[in-house]
C-alpha positions as CSV (number, residue, x, y, z in Angstrom):
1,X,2.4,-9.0,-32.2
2,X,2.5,-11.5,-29.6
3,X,5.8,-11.2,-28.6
4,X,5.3,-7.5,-27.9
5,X,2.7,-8.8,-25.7
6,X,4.5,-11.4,-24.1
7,X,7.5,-9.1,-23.2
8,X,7.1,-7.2,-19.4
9,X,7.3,-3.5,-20.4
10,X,6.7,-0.4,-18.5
11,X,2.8,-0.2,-19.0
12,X,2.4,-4.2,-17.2
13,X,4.0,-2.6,-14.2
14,X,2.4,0.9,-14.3
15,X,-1.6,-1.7,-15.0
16,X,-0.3,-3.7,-11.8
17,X,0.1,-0.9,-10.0
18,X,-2.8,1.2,-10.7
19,X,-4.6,-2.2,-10.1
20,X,-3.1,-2.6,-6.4
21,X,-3.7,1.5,-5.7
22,X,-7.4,1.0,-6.6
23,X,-7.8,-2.1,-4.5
24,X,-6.6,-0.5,-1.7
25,X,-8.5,3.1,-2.1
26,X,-11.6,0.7,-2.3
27,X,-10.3,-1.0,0.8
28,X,-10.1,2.2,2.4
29,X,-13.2,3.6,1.8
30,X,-15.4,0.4,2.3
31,X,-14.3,-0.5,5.5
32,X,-15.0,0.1,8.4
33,X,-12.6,-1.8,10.6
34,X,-9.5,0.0,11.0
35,X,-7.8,-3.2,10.8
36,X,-8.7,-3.4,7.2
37,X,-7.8,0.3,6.5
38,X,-4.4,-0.1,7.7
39,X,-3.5,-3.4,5.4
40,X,-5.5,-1.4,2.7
41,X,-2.9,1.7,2.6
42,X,0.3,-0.6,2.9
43,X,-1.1,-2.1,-0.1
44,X,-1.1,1.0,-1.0
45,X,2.2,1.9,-0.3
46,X,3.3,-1.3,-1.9
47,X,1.8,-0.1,-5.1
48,X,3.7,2.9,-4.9
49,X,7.1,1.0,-4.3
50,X,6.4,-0.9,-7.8
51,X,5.7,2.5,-9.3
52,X,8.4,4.2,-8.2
53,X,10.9,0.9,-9.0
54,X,9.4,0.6,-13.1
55,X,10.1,4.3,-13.5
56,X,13.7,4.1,-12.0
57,X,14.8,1.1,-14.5
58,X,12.8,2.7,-17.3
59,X,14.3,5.9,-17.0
60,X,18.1,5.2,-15.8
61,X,18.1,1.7,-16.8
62,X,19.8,0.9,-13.9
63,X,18.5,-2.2,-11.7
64,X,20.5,-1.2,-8.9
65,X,19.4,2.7,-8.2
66,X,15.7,1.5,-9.0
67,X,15.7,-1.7,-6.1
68,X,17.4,1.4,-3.4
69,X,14.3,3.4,-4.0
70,X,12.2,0.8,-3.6
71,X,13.5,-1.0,-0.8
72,X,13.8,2.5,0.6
73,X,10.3,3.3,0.3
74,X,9.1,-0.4,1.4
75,X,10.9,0.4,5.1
76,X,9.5,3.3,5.1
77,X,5.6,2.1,4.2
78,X,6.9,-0.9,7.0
79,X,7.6,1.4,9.7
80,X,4.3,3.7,9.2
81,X,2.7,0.3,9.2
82,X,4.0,-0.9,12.4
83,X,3.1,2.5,13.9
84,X,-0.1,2.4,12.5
85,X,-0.8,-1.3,14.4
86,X,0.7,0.0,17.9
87,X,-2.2,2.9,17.9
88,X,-4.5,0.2,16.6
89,X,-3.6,-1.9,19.3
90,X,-3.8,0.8,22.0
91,X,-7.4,1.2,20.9
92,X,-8.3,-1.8,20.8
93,X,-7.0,-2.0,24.9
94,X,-9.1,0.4,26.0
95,X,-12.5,-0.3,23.8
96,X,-12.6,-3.8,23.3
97,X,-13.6,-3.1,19.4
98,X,-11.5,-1.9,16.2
99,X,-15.2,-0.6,14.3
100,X,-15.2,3.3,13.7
101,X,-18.9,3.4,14.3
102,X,-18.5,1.4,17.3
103,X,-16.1,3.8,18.5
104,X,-18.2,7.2,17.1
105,X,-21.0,5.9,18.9
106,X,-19.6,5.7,22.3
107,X,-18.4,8.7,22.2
108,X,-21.5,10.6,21.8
């Protein structure tokens, strides 16, 4: 019983991830910073690498194919992240402030 417990099987990774996805859907729909939202869904994306790397070993048993997919998917979820900060930053330049209501409310 306990070493079934102690041993990392395919539910620990799939409880890790669901764990990271959820703190990162709270992050994005509590905040309000855009900041915050942005580190939110690259923990998001973080949570799907680990997903998507469990279910490659478990299913081909193959270390090798499942760490390509992953570190595929991580560049990817890198580069939409460093996109993501350049708009950030190109807002911030021209309102002085990276809060959505901020910004709705000079618009109006």
């Amino acid at each position: 019983m306990i070493n079934s417990l102690l041993t990392v099987g395919l539910a620990h990774f799939l409880v890790l991830s669901l764990i990271l996805f959820l703190t990162g859907l709270f992050g994005v729909l509590i905040s309000r910073n855009m900041l915050r939202t942005v580190m939110s869904l690259f923990i998001m994306s973080v949570s799907a690498v680990i997903n998507f790397t469990a279910f490659g070993y478990y299913c081909d048993n193959s270390m090798e194919n499942a760490n390509m997919i992953g570190v595929f998917i991580l560049i990817l979820s890198v580069i939409q992240t460093i996109i993501a900060l350049v708009i950030l930053y190109k807002i911030y330049q021209a309102n002085e402030y990276l809060d959505t209501e901020k910004i709705k409310d000079k618009e109006n």
